[in-house]
N, C-alpha and C positions, 0 to 999 in steps of 0.2 A: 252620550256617545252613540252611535246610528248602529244600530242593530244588523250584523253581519246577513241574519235570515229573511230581511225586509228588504225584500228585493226593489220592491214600489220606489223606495228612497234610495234619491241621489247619491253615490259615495264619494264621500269630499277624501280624495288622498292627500292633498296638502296637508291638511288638519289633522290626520294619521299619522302623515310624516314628523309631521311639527311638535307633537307628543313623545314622538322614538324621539326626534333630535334632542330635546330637552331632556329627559330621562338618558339619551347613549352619553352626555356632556358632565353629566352630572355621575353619570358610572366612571368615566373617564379622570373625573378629576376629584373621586376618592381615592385612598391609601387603602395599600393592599398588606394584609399579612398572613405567618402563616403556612407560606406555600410549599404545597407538595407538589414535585415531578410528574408523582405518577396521578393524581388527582385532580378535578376543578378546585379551581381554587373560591371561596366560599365567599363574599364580598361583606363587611360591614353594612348596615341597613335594614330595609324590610325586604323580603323578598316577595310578597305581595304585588310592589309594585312593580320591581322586575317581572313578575309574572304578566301583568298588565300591559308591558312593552314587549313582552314577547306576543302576547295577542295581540298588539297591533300589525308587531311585524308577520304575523302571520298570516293576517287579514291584506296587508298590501300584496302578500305575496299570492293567496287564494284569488285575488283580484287582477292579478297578472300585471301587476307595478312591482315585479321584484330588479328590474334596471334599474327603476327610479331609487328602490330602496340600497341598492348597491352604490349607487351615484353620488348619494348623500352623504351614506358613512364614508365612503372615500373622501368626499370634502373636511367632513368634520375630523375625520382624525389627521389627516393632511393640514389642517389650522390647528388643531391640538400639538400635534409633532412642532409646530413652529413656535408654541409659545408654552411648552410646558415641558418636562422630563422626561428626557426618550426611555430612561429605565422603566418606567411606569407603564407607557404605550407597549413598548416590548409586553410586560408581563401583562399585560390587558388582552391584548391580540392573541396570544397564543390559548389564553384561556377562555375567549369571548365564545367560542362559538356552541360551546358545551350548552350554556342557558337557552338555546334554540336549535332545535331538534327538528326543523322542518328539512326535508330531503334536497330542498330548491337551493336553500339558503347554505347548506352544509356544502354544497358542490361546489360555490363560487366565497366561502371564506375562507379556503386555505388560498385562491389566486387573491385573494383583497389582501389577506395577511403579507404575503413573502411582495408581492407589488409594491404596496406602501413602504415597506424596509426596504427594497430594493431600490424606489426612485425617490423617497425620503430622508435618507439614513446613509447608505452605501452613495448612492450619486450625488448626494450633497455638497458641493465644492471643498470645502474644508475637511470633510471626513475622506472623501475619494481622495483627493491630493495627497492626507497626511499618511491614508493606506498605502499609495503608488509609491510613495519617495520611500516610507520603509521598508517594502520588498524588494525598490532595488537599491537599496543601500546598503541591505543585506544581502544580494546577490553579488554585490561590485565587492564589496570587502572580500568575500569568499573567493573572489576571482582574483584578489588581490595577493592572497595567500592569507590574509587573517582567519581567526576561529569567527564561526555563526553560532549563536549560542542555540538558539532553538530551531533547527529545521523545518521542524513541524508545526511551526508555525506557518510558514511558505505555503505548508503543502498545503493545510486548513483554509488558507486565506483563497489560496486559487478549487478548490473544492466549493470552497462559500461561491466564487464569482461565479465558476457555471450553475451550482444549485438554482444561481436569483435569476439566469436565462431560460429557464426552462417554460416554456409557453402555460398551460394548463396544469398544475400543482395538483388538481384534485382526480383527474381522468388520469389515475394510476390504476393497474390492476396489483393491488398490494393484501396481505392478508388480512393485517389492520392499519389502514390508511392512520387512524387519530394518532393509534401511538407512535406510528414510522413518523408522523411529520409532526407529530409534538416533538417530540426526541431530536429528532434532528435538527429541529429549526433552532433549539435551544443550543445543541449541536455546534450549529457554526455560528450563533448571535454569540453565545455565553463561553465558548469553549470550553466544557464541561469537561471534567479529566476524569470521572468514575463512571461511562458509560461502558465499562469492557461486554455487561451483556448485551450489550446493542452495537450490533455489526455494520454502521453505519456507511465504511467502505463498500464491501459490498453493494449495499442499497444505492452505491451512487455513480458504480462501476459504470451500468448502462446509460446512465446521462451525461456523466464526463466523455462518454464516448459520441455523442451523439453533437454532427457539425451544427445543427441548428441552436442549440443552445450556448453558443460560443460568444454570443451578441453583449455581453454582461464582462463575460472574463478578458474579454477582444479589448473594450472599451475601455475598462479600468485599468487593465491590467497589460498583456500582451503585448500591443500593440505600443505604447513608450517602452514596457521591456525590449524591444526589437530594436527600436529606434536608438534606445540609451548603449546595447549592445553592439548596434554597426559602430557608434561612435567612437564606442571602448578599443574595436580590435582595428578602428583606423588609423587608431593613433599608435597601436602595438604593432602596427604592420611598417610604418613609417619610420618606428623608433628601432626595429629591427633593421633595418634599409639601411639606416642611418649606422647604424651599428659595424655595418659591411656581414651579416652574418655568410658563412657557406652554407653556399643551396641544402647540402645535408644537413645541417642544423635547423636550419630555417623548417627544413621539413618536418623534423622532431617536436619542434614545438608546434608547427600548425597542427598536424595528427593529435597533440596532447592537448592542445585545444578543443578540437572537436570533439574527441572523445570524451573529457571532462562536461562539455554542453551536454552531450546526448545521455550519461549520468545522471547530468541533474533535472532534465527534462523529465526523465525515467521516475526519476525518485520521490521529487515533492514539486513539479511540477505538473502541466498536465499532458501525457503521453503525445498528445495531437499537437505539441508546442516541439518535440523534437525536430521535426523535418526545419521548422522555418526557426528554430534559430541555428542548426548545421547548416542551413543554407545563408544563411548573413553572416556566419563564421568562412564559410566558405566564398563568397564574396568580397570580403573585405582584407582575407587573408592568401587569399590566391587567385581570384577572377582581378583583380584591379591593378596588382601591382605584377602579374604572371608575365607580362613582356621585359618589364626589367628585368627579371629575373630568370628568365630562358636567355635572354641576350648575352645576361654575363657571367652564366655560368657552364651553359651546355656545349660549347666548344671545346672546352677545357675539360671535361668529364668526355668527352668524344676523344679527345686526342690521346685524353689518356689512358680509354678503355676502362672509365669505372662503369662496371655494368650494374651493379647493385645501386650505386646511386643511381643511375639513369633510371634503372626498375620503380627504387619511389618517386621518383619527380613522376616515372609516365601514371603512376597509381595515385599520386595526389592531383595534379592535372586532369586526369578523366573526373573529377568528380564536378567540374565545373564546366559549363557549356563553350565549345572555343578554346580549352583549353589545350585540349591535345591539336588542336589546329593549329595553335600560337609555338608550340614545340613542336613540331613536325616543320613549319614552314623556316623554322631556326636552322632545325635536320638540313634542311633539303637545301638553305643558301651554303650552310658548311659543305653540304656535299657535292655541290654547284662547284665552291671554290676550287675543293680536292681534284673533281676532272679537269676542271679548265686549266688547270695546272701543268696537271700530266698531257694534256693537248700541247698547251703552251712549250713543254719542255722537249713533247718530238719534232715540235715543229721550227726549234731553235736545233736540231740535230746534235742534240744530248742524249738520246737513247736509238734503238732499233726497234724495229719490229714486235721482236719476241719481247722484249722488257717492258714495251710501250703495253700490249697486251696483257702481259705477265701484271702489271702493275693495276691495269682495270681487274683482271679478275682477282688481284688481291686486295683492291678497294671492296669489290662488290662481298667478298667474302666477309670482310669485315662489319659491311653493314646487313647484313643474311644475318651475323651474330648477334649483332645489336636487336633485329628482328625477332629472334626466337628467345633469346635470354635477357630481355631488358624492356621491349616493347609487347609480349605478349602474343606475337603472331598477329598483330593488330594489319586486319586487311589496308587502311588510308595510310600504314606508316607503307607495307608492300609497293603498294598502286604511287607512292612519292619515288621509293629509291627508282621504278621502271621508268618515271618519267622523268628525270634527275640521269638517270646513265643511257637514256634517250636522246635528251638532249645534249649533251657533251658531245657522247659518243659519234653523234652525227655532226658534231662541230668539226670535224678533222676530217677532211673528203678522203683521206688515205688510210681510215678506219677502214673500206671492206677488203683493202689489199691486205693490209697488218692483220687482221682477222686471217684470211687463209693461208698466210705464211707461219703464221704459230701454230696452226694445225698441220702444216706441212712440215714445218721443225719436229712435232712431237711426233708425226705418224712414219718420220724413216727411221731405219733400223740403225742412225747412231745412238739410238735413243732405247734401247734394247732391253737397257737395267730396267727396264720401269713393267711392272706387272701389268696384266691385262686391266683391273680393277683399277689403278691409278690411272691408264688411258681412260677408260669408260669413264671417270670420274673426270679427268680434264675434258675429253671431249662434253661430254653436258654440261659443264661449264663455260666451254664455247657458244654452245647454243642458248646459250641465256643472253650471252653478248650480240649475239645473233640475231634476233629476236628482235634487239632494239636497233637492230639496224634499218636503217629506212630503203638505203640501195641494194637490196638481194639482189639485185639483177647484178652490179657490179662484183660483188661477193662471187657469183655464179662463175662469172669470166675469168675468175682469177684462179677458182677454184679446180676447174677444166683446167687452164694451166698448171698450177701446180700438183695435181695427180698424175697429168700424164708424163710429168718428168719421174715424179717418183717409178710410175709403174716401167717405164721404158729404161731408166736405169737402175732397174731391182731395186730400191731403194727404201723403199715400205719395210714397216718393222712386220708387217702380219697383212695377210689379205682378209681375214676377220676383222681387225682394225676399222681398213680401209668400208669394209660392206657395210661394216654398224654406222659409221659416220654417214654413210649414205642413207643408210636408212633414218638415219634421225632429219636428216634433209627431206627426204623425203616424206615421213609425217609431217614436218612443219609447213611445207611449200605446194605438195604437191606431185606426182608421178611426172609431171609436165618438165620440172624442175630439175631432176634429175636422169630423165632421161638418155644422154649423152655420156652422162657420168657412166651408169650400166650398162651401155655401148660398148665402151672401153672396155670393161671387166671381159664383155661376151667376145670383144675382137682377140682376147691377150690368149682365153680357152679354147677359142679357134682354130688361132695360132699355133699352139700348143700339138693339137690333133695333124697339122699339116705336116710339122716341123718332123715328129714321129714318123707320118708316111714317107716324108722326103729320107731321111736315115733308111728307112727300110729299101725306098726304090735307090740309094748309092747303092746298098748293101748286093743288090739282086741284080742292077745293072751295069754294077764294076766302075760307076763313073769316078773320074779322077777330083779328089778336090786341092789336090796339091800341098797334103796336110793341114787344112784349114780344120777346124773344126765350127762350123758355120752356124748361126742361129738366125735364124730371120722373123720378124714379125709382121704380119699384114696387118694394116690400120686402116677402119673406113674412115676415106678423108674426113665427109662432114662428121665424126663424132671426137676430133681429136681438133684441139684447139690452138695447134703451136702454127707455124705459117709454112709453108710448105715449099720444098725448091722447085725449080725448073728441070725439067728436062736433062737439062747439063750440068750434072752434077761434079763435085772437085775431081779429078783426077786417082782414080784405086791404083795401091801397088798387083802388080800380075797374078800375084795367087789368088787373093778376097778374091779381085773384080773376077776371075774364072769360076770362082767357086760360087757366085753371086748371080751370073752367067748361067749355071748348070739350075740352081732353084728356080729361075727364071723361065725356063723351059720347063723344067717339070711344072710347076705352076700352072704357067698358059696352056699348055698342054691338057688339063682339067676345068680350065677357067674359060674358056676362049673369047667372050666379050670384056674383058677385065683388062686391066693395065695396070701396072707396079710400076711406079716410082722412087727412083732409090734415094732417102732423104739422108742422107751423111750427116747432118747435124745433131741427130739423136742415136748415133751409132755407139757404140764404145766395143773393147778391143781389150785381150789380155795379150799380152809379149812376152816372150823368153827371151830376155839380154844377159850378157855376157861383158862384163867388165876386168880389165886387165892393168891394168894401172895403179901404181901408190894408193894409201888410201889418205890424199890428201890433194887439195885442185892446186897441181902444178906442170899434168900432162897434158897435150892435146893430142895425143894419140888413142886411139882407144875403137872398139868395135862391138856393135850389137848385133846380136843372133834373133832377131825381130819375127816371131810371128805376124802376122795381118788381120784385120780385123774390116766390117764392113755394118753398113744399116739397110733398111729396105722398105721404106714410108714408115718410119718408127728407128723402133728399136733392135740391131742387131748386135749380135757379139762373133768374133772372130779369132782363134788362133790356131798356129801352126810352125814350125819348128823348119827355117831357115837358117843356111850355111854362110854364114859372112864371107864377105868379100877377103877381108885381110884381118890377121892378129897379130898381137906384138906378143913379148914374152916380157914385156915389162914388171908383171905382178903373178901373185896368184890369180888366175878366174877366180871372180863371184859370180855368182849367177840369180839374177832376180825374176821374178813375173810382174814384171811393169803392167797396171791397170790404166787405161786411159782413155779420150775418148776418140772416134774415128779420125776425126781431124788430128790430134795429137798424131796417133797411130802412122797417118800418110805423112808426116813431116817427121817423124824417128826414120822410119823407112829408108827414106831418101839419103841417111847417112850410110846405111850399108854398101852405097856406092859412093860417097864423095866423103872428103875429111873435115873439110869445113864449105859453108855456105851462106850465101849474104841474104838476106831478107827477100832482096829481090827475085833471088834463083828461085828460093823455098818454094815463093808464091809462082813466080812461072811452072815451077812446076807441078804444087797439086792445083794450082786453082781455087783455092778455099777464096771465100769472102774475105777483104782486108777484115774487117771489125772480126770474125769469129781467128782469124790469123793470128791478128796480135793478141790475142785472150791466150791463144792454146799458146804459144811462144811464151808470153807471160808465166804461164804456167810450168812449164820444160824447164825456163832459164832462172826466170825470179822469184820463185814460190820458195817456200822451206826449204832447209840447206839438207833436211833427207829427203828433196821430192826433188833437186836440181839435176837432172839429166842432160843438160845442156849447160853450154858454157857462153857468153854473150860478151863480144867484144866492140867497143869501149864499155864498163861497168857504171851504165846509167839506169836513171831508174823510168824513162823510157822507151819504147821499142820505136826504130827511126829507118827509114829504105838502106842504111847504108851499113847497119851490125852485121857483124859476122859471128857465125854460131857455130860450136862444133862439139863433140859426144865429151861430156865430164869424164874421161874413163876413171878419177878417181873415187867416183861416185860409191856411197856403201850406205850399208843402212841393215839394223839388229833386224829388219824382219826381212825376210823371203818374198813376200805381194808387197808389193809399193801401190799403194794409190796415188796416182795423182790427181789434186783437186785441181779443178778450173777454177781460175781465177775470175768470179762471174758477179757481180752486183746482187745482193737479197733483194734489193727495191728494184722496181724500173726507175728507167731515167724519165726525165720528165718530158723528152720526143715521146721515148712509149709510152708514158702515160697521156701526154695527149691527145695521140693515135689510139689508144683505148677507150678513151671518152669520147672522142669521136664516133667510133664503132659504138660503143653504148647506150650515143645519143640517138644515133639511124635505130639499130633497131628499137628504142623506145616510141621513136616516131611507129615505128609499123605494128607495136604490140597498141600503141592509143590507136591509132585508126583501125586495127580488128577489133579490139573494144569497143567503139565506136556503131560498127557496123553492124556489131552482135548486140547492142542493147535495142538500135534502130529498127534492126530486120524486127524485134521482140515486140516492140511496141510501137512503131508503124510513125506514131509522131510526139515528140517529145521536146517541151520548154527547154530553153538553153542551159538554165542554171539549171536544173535538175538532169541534164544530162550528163555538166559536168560533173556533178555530185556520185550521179551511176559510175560514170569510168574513172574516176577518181576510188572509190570507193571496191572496185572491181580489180584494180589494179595496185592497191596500196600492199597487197602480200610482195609484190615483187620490187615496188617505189615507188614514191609518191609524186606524182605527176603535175608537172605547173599549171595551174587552168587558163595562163597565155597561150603553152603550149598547145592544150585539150583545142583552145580556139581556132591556132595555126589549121592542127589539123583537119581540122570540121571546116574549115576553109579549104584545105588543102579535095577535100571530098565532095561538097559542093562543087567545084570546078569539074571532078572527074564525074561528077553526075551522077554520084550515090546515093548525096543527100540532094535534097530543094528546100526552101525557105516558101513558107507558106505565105499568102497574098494579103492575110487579114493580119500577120504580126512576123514581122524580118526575126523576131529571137526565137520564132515556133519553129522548127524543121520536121522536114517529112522524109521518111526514107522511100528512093526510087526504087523500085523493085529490078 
């Protein structure tokens, strides 16, 4: 043999090799006895010449052939393993490395050891396979409900799978590398049950944790666990389906699922396996069959307000991606269905106004509840119910009128019972409906109308009411928006300050008012929205019109470029009548002691205490304070001189409009049998040129103020709604071409589609604007030579300055 210190001579490594390989073959396939744990184990033979093979192998390794020698033994024990006794190899391996003490060699035999059992032994077809089917044979039974008899078994076997992933076995920092990986290797080969001083978990805490060493447990193991487990819960999912279970059960079991996985994952599997088998639990038991099962159960738990179930469907749903999309888009067609219904049902004229409304804010209220106590305040369930009572809500173009009559219901003073706090509470409930309204402009118009009735016939439960409301218009819209609205307020306290001085200059200049007691209010035209009369207004009884007369002059007297016009239509009037007859309609005689009453571009009030013409002695006097409005007022009037009168007279003589004529007569004659002041000859139930009318004198009634209601439509007709959208549509055209003009002046020249986009965009707080129309009028401006069309592209415009 060639002498390691003779440098001069060749060194034959084959020939080295080939002596370890005979002599490693020959260690290999002696009988071992004897053995101690904690000891090498002592070999039968010479150990002479074991020492002999350790000098070779030290010599290859001093010679920097320790690859080559690694190479080799891998081969040899890789053909050993295939035709001789793996119990042998095992107890070889673990103790081989003791007999060589060289540093080189020590480093790279614990990765030769756990390698070779790991892709000889463990990866073997028939040892992996009969490993794989009995871990999950033992997992399936256990899921079946059977006993597993040994757990820890499970737990060993997947500890063993990551151990054999571990890249480098020996570049541990460990305090005694020999005996941690002696121990343990025996550990998970032999499953040794009296190791309690060796803490082996521990030692293996940091490697089960670690994702690169997963490539071993992945293969064997995991990964058909995974696979054998979708199979398992698709057909539990199926079999439940099948079953018809309710969504509440179904959910009890899915949860008791999952949570038994995440158990076992925890307990003798390995921790890093929890997420992805709760995620093939949760795939197979909720991502796959989750539309069947929103579709046929979630209407049904809506209708009938199970909020607790609905809370775990949304809490088992979130755990899967889509899910809560798949139940929200369920939400959002039942909640489709609910308004298109309620559309549906006003527009069959099944409800009114107020009910029609009343019923969105009891839909919306109900799903606000759904919202906070079932859904979690979940922002995408929110942003569904707004675009959901968006869309309806703008299904029904008589949505923004119905919107300002339910706030005109709630904010007059029949409505009185109701605390400040339950107003403030309806109204911001308004303004959510609000909100989704697309026409604010049309809203705006109605809205003008219906306050300035309230305001002019006192009719407001509160003028705090009325300011709050305003004001929430106003944060939502704009100062621009309500504007006119706060017009009114500032003309009615104007009012107020004139009406004061005018009492004080009767008082000081003795003027006569001929017992009227007068109220007049001044209205600036542009801030009041009702239509205004001419000049020639209906015909006043002698005392008003004098006393109408006398404010007129004081007025202009202070005013002198000013003009008052006297609008009678929004007038009203309190009367003191005098009735004498039975108290049952079988008289036509009868007389009223009628005050007068008058208006003056708005609202006035009038009375005063006139002597009738003639009494009977037929009855006791009763005596009422008839409310009513100016027109009413000048048609009672007219009976203090005549006994009866035909339609025709009536109208020759105040002059009212037919249409507000037969309203107020309507109302005198045919209205409630304690509001009948009048009596109507033939007893039809329409008013025709040729009735005759004359004073109910049996008229009575338990209160003392009679109101009489006018007989008057909550909706327009569909002439005035047409003439409103009309008006609507004009000024729409004028608010797109000042938008128009204002983004132009801005930016000097601007692409078409992106202009419509700007005014579109600039004007959607008040509507949202056609972009045929946005064309019309960009056409319409062009022409007048606002805009030009640039020469290098007709869709570029420039603004002419």
């Amino acid at each position: 043999m060639a002498s390691l210190e003779a440098s001069s001579i060749m060194y034959d490594v084959e020939k080295e090799w080939s002596l370890i390989k005979r002599e490693f073959i020959n260690i290999l396939e002696r009988d071992y006895f004897g053995y101690n744990r904690h000891y090498p184990i002592e070999p039968v033979g010479s150990r002479g010449r074991d020492n002999s093979t350790q000098r070779y192998a030290t010599a290859m390794v001093d010679h920097g052939y320790i690859e080559r020698l690694y190479t080799g033994m891998t081969e040899v024990v890789t053909q050993h393993l295939e035709n001789n006794s793996m119990d042998k190899i095992k107890e070889f391996m673990v103790n081989a490395k003791h007999p060589w003490d060289h540093k080189l060699w020590e480093k790279n035999v614990y990765n030769f050891i756990f390698v070779v059992f790991r892709d000889q032994i463990v990866r073997y077809e028939c040892v992996r396979n009969h490993l794989r089917e009995t871990l999950l044979g033992m997992i399936t039974r256990e899921r079946r409900g059977e006993e597993v008899a040994d757990r820890s078994a499970i737990e060993k076997a997947c500890q063993m799978l990551m151990v054999l992933g571990i890249k480098n076995y020996a570049n541990r920092n460990l305090r005694d590398p020999d005996i941690y990986l002696d121990r343990l290797f025996f550990a998970i080969t032999y499953g040794c049950e009296d190791l309690e001083y060796f803490d082996y978990k521990s030692y293996l805490k940091p490697y089960l944790q670690q994702k690169n060493n997963r490539q071993v447990y992945e293969e064997v193991f995991e990964r058909p666990f995974l696979l054998q487990s979708a199979e398992f819960y698709r057909e539990e999912s199926k079999k439940l389906l099948m079953e018809n279970s309710a969504l509440l059960e179904y959910i009890e079991k899915v949860e008791a699922r999952i949570r038994k996985e995440s158990e076992r994952a925890k307990h003798y599997l390995i921790q890093s396996t929890e997420s992805r088998i709760v995620k093939v639990v949760e795939e197979e038991l909720i991502k796959v069959p989750m539309k069947t099962i929103v579709e046929r159960d979630v209407a049904h738990m809506l209708k009938n307000t199970q909020i607790n179930n609905l809370y775990k469907m949304y809490k088992l749903f979130s755990r899967v991606s889509d899910g809560l999309r798949t139940v929200f888009d369920c939400l959002s067609q039942f909640l489709r269905e609910q308004g298109r219904a309620l559309v549906q049902e006003e527009q069959e004229s099944t409800t009114n106004a107020v009910l029609y409304v009343q019923s969105l804010l009891e839909l919306k209220d109900r799903f606000d509840y759904f919202l906070y106590y079932s859904f979690n305040r979940d922002k995408n369930y929110e942003k569904m119910i707004a675009s959901d009572f968006e869309y309806f809500l703008n299904l029904n173009p008589k949505s923004p009128e119905y919107l300002s009559l339910f706030i005109d219901d709630k904010l007059k003073k029949g409505f009185e019972g109701m605390t400040d706090l339950q107003i403030e509470r309806i109204l911001d409930k308004t303004m959510v409906l609000f909100r989704f309204l697309q026409e604010k402009d049309v809203f705006e118009r109605y809205y003008k109308q219906h306050l300035a009735k309230r305001l002019l016939s006192n009719k407001s439960v509160s003028d705090d009411s009325e300011q709050n409301m305003i004001s929430k218009l106003k944060t939502e819209c704009g100062s621009q928006f309500t504007s006119k609205l706060e017009c009114m307020f500032q003309d009615l306290t104007v009012s107020k300050t004139i009406m004061d001085e005018f009492k004080d200059h009767v008082l000081t200049s003795g003027t006569n008012l001929h017992g009227v007691d007068l109220n007049v209010r001044v209205l600036t035209t542009d801030c009041w929205p009702m239509p205004m009369q001419s000049a020639t207004p209906c015909s006043m009884p002698t005392a008003p019109r004098d006393a109408f007369d006398a404010f007129r002059r004081f007025y202009l007297a202070k005013h002198r470029r000013r003009k008052l016009t006297l609008q009678s239509q929004l007038g009203f009037a309190d009367l003191n009548a005098v009735f004498y007859g039975p108290r049952k309609e079988e008289s036509n005689c009868g007389g009223l002691d009628i005050p007068s009453s008058l208006s003056s571009i708005g609202n006035d009030s009038a009375s005063s205490s006139l002597v009738s013409q003639r009494s009977s002695m037929c009855g006791t006097p009763r005596k009422h304070i008839i409310q009513v409005s100016t027109y009413q007022m000048c048609v009672l009037m007219l009976f203090n001189r005549s006994e009866r009168l035909t339609y025709e007279e009536i109208q020759g003589e105040t002059n009212i409009p037919e249409r507000d004529l037969v309203r107020a007569l309507q109302s005198l004659a045919m209205g409630k049998a304690t509001q009948r002041i009048l009596l109507k000859d033939p007893h039809t139930k329409e008013i025709e040129s040729t009735n005759c009318f004359c004073v109910n004198d049996s008229f009575t009634s338990n209160l003392h103020r009679v109101k009489i209601q006018t007989v008057a439509a909550k909706e327009e007709s569909e002439p005035e709604r047409r003439e409103m959208r009309n008006k609507v549509d004009e000024d729409r055209k004028h608010e797109i071409e000042a938008a128009i003009v204002r983004i132009m002046k801005a930016q000097n020249q601007m692409a078409h589609n992106i202009l419509v986009t700007e005014v579109t965009e600039q004007l959607r707080g008040q509507f949202l604007p056609s972009p045929v129309i946005i064309k019309k009028c960009i056409e319409g401006l062009i022409e007048r030579e606002y805009l030009a069309r640039t020469e290098e592209d007709r869709k570029v415009y420039t603004y002419v300055a």
